[in-house]
C-alpha positions in Angstrom: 92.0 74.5 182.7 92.7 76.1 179.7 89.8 78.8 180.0 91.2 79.7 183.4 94.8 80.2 182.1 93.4 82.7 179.7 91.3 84.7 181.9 94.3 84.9 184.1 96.3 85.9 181.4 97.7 89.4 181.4 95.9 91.8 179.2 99.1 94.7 179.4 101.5 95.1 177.1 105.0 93.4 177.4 106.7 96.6 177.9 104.3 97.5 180.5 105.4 94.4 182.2 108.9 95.1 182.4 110.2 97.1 185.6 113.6 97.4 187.6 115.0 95.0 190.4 114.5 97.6 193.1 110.8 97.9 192.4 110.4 94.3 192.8 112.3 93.9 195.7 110.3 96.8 197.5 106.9 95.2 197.0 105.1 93.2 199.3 103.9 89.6 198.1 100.6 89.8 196.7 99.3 86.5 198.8 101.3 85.3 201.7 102.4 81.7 201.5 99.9 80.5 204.4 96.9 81.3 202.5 98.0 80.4 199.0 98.7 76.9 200.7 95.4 77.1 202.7 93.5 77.4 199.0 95.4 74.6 197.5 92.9 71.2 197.0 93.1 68.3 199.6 94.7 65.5 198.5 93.0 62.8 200.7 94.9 59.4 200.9 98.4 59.5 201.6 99.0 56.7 198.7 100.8 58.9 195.8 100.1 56.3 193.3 97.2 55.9 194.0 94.8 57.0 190.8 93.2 60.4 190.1 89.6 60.7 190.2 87.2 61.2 186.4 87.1 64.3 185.1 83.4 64.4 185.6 83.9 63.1 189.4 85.6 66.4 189.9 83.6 68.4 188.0 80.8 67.0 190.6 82.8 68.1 193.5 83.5 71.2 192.1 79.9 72.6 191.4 77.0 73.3 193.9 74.6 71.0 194.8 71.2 71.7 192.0 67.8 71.0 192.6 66.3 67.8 190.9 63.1 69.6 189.8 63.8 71.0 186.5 64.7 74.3 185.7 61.4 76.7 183.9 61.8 78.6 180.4 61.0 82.0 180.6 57.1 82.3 179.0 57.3 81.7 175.4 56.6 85.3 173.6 54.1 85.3 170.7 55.1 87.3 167.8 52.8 90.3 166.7 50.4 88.9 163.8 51.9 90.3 160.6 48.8 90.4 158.4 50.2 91.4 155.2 53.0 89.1 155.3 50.9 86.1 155.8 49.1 87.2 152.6 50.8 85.3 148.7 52.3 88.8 147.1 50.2 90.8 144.6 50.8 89.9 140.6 53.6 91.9 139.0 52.1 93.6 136.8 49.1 95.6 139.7 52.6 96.6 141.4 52.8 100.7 141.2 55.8 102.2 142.1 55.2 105.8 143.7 56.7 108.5 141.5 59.6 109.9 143.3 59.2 113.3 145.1 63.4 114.3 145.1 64.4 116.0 142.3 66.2 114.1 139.7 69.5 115.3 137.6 69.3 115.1 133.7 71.0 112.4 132.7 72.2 113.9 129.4 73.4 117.4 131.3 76.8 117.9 131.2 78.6 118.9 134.2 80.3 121.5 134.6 84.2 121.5 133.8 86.7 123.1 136.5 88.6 125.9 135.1 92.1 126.4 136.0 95.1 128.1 135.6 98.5 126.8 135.1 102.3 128.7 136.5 105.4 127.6 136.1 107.9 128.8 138.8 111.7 128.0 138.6 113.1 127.1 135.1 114.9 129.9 134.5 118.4 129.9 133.0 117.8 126.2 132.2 116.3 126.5 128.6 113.8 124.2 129.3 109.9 125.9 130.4 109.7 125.5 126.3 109.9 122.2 126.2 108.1 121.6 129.7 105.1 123.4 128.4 104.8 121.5 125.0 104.9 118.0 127.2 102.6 119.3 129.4 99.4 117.6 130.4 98.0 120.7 132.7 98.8 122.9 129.5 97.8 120.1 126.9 94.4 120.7 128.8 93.7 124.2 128.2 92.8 125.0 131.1 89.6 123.0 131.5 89.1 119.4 133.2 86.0 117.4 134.6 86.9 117.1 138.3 89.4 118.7 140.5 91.0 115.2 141.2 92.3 115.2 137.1 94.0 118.3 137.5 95.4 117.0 140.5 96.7 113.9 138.5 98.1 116.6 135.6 99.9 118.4 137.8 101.5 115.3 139.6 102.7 114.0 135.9 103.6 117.6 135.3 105.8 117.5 138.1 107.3 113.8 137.7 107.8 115.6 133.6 109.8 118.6 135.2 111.9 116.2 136.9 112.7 114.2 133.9 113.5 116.7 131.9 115.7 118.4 134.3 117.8 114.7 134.8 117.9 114.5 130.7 120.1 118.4 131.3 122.1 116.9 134.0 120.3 118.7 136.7 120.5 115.3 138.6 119.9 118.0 142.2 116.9 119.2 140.4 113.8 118.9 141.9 110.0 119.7 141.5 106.6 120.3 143.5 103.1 120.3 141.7 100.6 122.0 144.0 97.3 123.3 144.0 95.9 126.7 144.8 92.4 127.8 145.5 92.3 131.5 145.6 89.7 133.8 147.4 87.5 134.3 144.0 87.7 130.5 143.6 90.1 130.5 140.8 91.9 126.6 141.0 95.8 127.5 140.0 98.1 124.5 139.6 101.7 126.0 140.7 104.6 123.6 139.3 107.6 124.8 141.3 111.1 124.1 140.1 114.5 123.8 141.6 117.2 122.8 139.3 120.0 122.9 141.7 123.8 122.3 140.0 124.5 120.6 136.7 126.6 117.8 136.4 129.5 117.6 134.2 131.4 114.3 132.7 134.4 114.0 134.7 136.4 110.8 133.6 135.2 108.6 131.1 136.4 105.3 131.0 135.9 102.5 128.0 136.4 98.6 129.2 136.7 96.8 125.7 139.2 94.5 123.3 141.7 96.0 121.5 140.9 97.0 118.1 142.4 98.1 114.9 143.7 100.9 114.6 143.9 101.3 118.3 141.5 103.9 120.0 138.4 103.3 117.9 136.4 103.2 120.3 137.2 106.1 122.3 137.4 108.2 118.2 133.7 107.0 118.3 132.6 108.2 121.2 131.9 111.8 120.9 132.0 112.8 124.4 134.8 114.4 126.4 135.3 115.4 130.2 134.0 118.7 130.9 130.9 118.1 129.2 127.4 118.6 130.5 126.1 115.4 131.6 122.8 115.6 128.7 121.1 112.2 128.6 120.6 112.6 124.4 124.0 113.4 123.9 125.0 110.4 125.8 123.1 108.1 124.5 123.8 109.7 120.8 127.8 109.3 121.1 127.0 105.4 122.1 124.7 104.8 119.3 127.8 106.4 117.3 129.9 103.7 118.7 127.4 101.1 117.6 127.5 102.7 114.1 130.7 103.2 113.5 132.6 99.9 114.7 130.4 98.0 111.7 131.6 100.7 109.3 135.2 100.0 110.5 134.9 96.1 110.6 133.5 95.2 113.8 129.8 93.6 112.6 128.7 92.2 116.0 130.2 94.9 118.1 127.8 94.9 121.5 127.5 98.4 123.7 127.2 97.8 127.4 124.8 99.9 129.9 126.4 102.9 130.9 127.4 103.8 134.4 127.8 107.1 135.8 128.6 108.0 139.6 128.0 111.0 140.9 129.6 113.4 143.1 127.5 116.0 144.7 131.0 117.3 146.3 132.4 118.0 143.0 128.9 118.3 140.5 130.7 115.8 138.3 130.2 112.5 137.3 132.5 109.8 136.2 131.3 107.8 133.4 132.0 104.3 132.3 131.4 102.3 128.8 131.6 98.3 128.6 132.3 97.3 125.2 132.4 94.0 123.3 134.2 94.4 119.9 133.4 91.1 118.9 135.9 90.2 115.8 137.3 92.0 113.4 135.8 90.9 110.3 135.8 90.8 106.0 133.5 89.9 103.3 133.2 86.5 102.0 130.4 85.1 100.0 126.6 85.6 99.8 124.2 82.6 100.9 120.3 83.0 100.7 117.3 81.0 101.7 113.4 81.7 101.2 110.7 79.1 100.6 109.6 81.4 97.9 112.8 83.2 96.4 113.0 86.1 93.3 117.0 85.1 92.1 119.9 83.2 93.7 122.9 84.2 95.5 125.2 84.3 92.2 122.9 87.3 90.7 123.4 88.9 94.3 127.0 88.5 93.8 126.6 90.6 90.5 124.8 93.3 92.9 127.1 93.8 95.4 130.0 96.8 95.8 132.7 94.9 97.6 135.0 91.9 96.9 135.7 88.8 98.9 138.7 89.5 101.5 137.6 93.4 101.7 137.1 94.7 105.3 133.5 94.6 106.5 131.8 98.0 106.2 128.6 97.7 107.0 127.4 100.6 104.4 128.2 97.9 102.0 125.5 95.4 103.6 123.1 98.8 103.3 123.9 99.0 100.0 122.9 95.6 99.1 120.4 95.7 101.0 118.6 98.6 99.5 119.6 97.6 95.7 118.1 94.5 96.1 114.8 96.4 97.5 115.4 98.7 94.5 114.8 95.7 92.1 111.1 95.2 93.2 111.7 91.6 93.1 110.8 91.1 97.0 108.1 91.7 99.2 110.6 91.2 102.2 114.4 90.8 102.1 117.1 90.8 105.2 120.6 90.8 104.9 123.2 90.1 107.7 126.4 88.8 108.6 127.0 85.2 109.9 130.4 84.3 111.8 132.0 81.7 110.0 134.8 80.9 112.3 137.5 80.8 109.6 139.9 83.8 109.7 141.8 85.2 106.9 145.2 85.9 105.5 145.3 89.5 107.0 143.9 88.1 110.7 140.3 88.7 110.3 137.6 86.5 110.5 135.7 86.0 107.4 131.9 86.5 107.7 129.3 85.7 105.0 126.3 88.0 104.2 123.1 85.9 104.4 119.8 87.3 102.1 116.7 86.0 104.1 114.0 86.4 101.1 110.7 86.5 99.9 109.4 87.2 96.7 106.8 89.2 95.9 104.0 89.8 92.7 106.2 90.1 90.1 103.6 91.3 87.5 102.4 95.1 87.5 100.3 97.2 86.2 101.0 101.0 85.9 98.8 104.2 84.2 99.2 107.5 84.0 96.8 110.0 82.3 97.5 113.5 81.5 96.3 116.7 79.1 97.6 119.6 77.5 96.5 121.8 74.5 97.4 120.8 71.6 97.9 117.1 72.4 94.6 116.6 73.8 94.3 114.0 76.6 97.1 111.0 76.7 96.6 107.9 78.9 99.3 105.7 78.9 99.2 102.3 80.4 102.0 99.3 81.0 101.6 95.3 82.0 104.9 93.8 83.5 106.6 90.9 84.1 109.6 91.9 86.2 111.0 88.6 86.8 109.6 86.1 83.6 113.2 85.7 82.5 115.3 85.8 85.6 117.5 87.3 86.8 115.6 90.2 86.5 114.4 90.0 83.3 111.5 91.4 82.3 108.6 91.6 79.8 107.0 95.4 79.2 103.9 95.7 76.9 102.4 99.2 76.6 99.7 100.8 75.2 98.9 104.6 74.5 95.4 105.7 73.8 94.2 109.8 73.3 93.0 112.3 70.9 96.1 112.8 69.4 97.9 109.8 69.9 98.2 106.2 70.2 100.6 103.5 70.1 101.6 99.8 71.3 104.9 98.3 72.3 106.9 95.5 73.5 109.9 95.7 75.5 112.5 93.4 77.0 114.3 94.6 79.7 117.6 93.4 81.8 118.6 95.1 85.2 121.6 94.5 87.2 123.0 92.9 83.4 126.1 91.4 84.3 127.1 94.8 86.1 125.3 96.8 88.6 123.0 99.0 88.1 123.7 98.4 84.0 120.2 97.9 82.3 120.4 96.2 78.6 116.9 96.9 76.6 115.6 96.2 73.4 112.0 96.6 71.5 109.7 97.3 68.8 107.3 99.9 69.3 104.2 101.0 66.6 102.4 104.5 66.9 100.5 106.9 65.4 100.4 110.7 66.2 98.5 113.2 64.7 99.2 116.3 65.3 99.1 120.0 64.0 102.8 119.9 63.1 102.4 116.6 61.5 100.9 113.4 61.2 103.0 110.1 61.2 102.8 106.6 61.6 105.7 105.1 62.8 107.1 101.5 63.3 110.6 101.1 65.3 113.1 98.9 66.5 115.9 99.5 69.0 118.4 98.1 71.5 120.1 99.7 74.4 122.1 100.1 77.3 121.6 102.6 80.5 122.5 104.0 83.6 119.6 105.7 85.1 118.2 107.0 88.0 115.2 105.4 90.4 113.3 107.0 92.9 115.4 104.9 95.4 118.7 105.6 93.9 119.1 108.7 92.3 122.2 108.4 91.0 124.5 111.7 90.1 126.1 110.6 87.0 123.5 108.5 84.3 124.4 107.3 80.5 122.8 105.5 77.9 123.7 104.7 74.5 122.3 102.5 71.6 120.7 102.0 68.4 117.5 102.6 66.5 115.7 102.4 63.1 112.6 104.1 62.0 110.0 103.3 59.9 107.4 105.9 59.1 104.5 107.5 57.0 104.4 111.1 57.6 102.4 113.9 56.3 104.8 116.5 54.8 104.0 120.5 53.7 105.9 120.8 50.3 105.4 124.6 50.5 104.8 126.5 53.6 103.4 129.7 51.2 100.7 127.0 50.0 100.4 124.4 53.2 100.5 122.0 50.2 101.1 118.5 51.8 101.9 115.1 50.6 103.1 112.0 52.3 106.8 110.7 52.2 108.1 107.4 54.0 111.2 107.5 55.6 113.8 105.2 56.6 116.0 106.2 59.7 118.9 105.1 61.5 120.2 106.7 64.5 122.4 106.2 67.1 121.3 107.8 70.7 123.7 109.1 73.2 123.3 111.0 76.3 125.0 111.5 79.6 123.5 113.6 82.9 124.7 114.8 85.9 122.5 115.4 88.6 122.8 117.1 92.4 119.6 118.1 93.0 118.1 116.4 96.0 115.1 114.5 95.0 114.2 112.7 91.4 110.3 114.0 91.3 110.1 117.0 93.7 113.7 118.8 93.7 114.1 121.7 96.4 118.0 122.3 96.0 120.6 121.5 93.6 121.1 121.2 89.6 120.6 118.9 86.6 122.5 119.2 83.6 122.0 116.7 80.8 123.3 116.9 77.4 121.8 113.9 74.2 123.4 114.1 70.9 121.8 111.1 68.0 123.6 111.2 65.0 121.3 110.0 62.3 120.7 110.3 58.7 117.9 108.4 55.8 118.7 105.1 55.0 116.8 105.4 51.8 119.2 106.0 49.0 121.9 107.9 49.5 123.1 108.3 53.0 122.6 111.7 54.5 124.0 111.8 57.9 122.7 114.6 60.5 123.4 115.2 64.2 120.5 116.3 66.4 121.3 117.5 69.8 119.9 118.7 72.8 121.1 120.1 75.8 119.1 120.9 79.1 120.3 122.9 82.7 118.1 123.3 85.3 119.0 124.7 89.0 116.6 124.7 92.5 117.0 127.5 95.5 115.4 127.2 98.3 114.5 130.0 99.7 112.7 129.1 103.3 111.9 125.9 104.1 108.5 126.6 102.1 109.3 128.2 99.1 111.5 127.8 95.8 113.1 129.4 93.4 113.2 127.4 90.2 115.0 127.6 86.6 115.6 125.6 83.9 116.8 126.6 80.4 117.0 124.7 76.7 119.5 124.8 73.8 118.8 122.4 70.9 120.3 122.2 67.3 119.9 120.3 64.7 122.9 120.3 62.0 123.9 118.9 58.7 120.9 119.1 56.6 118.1 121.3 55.6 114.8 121.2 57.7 112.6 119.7 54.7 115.0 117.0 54.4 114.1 115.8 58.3 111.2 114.0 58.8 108.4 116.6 60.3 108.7 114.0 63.3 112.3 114.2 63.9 112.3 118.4 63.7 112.8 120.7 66.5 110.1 122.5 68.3 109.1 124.2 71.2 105.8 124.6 73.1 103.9 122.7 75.9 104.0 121.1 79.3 107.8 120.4 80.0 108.7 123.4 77.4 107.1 126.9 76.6 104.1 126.3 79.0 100.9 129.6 77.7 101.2 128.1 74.2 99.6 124.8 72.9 101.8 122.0 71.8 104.5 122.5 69.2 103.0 125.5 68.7 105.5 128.0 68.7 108.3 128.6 65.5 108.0 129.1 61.8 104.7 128.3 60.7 102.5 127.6 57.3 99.8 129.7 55.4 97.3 128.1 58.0 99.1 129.2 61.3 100.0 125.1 61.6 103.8 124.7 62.9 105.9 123.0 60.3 109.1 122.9 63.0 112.4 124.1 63.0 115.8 123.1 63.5 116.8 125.2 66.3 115.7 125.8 69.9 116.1 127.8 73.0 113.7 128.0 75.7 114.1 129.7 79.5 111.7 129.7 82.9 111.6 130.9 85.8 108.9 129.0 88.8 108.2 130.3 92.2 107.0 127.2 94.1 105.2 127.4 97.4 104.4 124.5 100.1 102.1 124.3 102.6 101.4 121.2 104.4 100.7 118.7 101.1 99.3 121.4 98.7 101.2 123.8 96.9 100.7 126.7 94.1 103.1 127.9 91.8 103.7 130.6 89.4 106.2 130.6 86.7 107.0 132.6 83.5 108.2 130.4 80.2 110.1 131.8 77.1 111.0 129.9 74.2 111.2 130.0 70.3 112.2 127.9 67.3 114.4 128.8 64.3 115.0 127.6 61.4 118.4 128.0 61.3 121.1 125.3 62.9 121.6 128.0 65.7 119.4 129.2 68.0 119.0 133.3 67.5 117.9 134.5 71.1 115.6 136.9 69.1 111.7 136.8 68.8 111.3 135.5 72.0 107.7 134.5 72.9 106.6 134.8 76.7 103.6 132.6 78.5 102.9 133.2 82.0 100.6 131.6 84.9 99.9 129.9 87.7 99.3 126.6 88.8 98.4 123.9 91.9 100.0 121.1 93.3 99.0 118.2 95.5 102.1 116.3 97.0 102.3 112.8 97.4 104.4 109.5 98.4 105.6 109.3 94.4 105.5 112.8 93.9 103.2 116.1 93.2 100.3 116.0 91.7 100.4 119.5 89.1 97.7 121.4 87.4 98.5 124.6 85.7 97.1 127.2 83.8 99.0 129.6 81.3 98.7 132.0 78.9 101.0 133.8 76.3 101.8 137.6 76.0 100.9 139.2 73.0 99.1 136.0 71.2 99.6 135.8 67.7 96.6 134.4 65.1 96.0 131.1 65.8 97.3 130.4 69.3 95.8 129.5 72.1 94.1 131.8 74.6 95.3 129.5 77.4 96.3 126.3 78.0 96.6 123.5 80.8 98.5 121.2 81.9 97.8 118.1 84.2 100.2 115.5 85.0 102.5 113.8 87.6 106.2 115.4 89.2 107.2 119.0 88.4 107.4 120.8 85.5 111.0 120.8 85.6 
């Protein structure tokens, strides 16, 4: 039954089936009643309950009488003898496969790139076909790709780029089409058309956040106003301002919202909205620290820090820290950030405590450095460390010196951060030996210290130090200059260092703008019979210009005295003189000043010294070329007069710590004795 209701099912569409009342009504029936009764079954029996027949009994009744004899099979067919397949398959190995005829393509060939050309259409007045053409991947490809379908995907993120960029100028009508043309002489152009339509400008700006202190600080941070240009980086710049400048104002866990600007393409404007959570207003407290493996505890971090307990939180502060405790070299990793504490203060706020998430790294070191110039022959130099063997910060500095001219040993202890920031205490013994044209001497010493200096990550503008030392040493003396006679003489000195700098120049190894100025004075004098006190001083300026972002002007000058004894009564060691890398560079050093019979300098006891460096950078090499002046008296003032000139040229490699330098010089109108050049290899500038 179920076969029959689906063949008389109707194979037309249900709207097909649909019609109007009218229609219906106007058709005739499609069997008349007398003959669809007529071809209804007979029911025989008149009983109604009386039971319906099998299945199979009707099926019987249904179907045609069949023959008993069985029905024939059509004459099997016999298949066509297939010889070779009835045959076991030939071995492997006698298989030949016929060569084929078609002509094959070289594998290795390359094929051939499609050339096209790229226009842009429609930019215009916007300012930004520059920038467009810089990001873009059709001209990023130079005109050449492997199929046509890749410069079909270039232009399509060519155009999606156009669209971007006209969004990020608040062209938010602006629209693009990337399309392909195929001229008559087969040239492929990709066309990227460009509509820019209006630009949007801030209309109202609305910030929903706490009040703060002082009221408004949120709207002072946000460097927008209505009437701008709706420019996605400026946007996005004013609310990273807001997220800077809450922290710095006492807000640590201030939390900008996402942005919402609606549009009105009546207007071109857009009305912009800011959710803000302040979080609380907060000050300092203490310092807490954790680490499985940790350099110094929080009470030396206390020592470190700028700000006192109950101070509002600025989070330059926290940088600060931060960055002086990286400064110590005591950590392989540090973090520092503010944790609520839940307790507010006197003045409202909620005190927060800073907490130092550390890990200590290798606290011993080894450092070198390795340099030559004439007249001091080569010079490496070479220091062990223990930065942390007595903490806080204490450390343990042996050094060694080893050259032609020189060498030496030393021990030095060594306190950062000591008991004040950024106040180092020092004391050592050193033990050398130089032996040099000027002199020879061998020299034991002892001396203690305090300083303020300056490290490659903080340079600091004002630096001190000040101290004591005493002097043992042998040293090889000429008795008369008009003879070079020499004997030896020991001499025991005391001194007492001083020196202040000030620096604005804008890096500590590679300056390209600012000025130095330091001035050291050491008043010393023979502690060998009677006392003979001296003052020796020294006083350096140096300036940078920078000329283009590539070159610089460079000039430094020297004024050095010596005062309150005659020359011969100052150890050859402790004299003045000039010549060198880092002075008069052309001449060898301490070669220039009053000399003996034998052209050897015996020293001076005053300076003054000027140069002048032209430094050029491109990408990290450089070359220079500088002119040096410089000469030595022997009087307690310097005389500006006899000048002696060196000039050349020199190379420089730049690094992460600093250039690399190599120079050559010579001197103008050498005198008997000097050097016909001379060259100079070390680490940082000149000057």
């Amino acid at each position: 039954m179920l076969s029959l209701l689906l063949l008389t099912a109707s194979p037309l569409p249900l709207l097909a089936q649909t019609t109007s009342a009218s229609e219906t009504d106007a058709e005739e029936p499609i069997l008349p009643d007398a003959q669809f009764e007529a071809r209804l079954p007979k029911m025989e029996g008149n009983d109604p309950n009386a039971p319906l027949p099998s299945i199979d009994t009707w099926i019987d009744q249904q179907m045609p009488a069949q023959s008993a004899a069985p029905a024939e099979l059509p004459a099997a067919v016999d298949p066509a003898e297939e010889q070779e397949l009835a045959q076991p398959l030939p071995p492997l190995g006698s298989v030949t496969v016929p060569a084929n005829e078609a002509k094959q393509d070289d594998p290795d060939a390359e094929l051939p790139d499609v050339r096209y050309a790229t226009r842009v259409e429609g930019f215009g007045k916007t300012g930004l076909e520059d920038e467009f053409r810089a990001e873009s991947a059709l001209f990023d490809g130079d005109g050449k790709a492997d199929t046509a379908t890749m410069v079909q995907q270039r232009a399509k993120a060519d155009q999606e780029l156009a669209v971007r960029l006209l969004y990020s100028q608040g062209y938010y009508d602006g629209t693009a089409l990337a399309s392909l043309d195929q001229g008559g002489d087969g040239t492929l152009t990709a066309v990227v058309s460009v509509t820019p339509g209006k630009r949007y400008k801030i209309s109202d700006i609305v910030i929903h956040s706490q009040p703060t202190v002082p009221p408004g600080l949120v709207r002072e941070s946000l460097p927008l106003k209505t009437g701008d240009y709706i420019i996605a980086a400026n946007v996005e710049g004013a609310e990273a301002n807001v997220a800077l400048k809450l922290p710095e104002n006492g807000y640590p866990f201030v939390e900008v919202g996402q942005r919402d600007i609606l549009l009105d393409p009546q207007t071109v404007t857009g009305a912009y909205t800011l959710p803000v959570e302040t979080g609380p207003r907060a000050s300092f407290r203490k310092i807490t620290t954790s680490g499985e493996d940790q350099a110094f505890g929080a009470d030396h971090m206390e020592v470190i820090k700028r700000y006192k307990p109950g101070e509002l939180y600025d989070s330059r502060k926290v940088d600060d820290l931060r960055k002086a405790l990286v400064a110590t070299g005591l950590f392989s990793s540090v973090a520092v950030d503010p944790v609520r504490t839940g307790e507010a203060g006197a003045d409202g706020t909620e005190y927060v405590d800073l907490h130092v998430d550390q890990d200590a790294g290798p606290p011993r070191t080894l450092a070198g450095e390795a340099g030559y110039g004439t007249g001091q022959g080569f010079r490496a130099e070479g220091t062990w460390t223990h930065r942390n063997l007595f903490p806080p910060e204490g450390a343990l500095i042996l050094g060694a010196i080893a050259g032609t001219q020189e060498q030496g040993a030393s021990a030095t202890f060594r306190r950062s951060n000591a008991g004040k920031r950024d106040k180092t205490f020092q004391t050592g013994i050193t033990l050398n030996h130089q032996n040099y044209d000027a002199y020879e001497a061998y020299t034991a010493g002892i001396n203690i210290g305090w300083a303020r200096q300056s490290t490659p990550i903080f340079q600091k503008r004002w630096t001190y130090s000040y101290g004591a030392e005493i002097l043992l040493t042998n040293e090889q003396v000429v008795i008369d200059p008009a003879t070079a006679d020499k004997t030896r003489r020991t001499y025991f000195i005391g001194g007492l260092p001083l020196q202040i700098g000030y620096d604005r120049s804008n890096d500590l190894l590679n300056p390209t703008k600012g000025f130095r100025a330091n001035l050291r004075a050491e008043p010393e004098g023979s502690l060998q019979g009677n006392f003979s006190p001296y003052l020796r001083a020294t006083f350096d300026l140096s300036g940078y210009y920078p000329v283009s972002d590539s070159l610089v002007i460079a000039a430094r000058t020297r004024l050095g005295t010596i005062s309150g004894v005659d020359r011969d009564d100052v150890a050859p060691s402790r004299r003045v003189y000039a010549g060198g890398g880092g002075s008069v560079r052309g001449f060898g050093y301490q070669e220039l000043g009053p000399k003996d019979v034998n052209n050897d300098p015996i020293g001076g006891r005053s300076v003054n010294e000027f140069a002048v460096e032209g430094r050029y950078r491109f990408g990290n090499y450089g070359v220079v070329a500088f002119v040096d002046a410089g000469q030595v008296y022997e009087s307690a003032i310097p005389k500006f007069s006899d000048m002696r000139y060196g000039v050349g040229v020199g190379g420089r490699f730049y690094t992460n710590f600093g250039p690399f330098r190599a120079d050559i010089a010579m001197p103008i109108n050498r005198q008997p004795g000097e050097s016909k050049f001379a060259i100079y290899i070390g680490i940082g500038q000149a000057f």
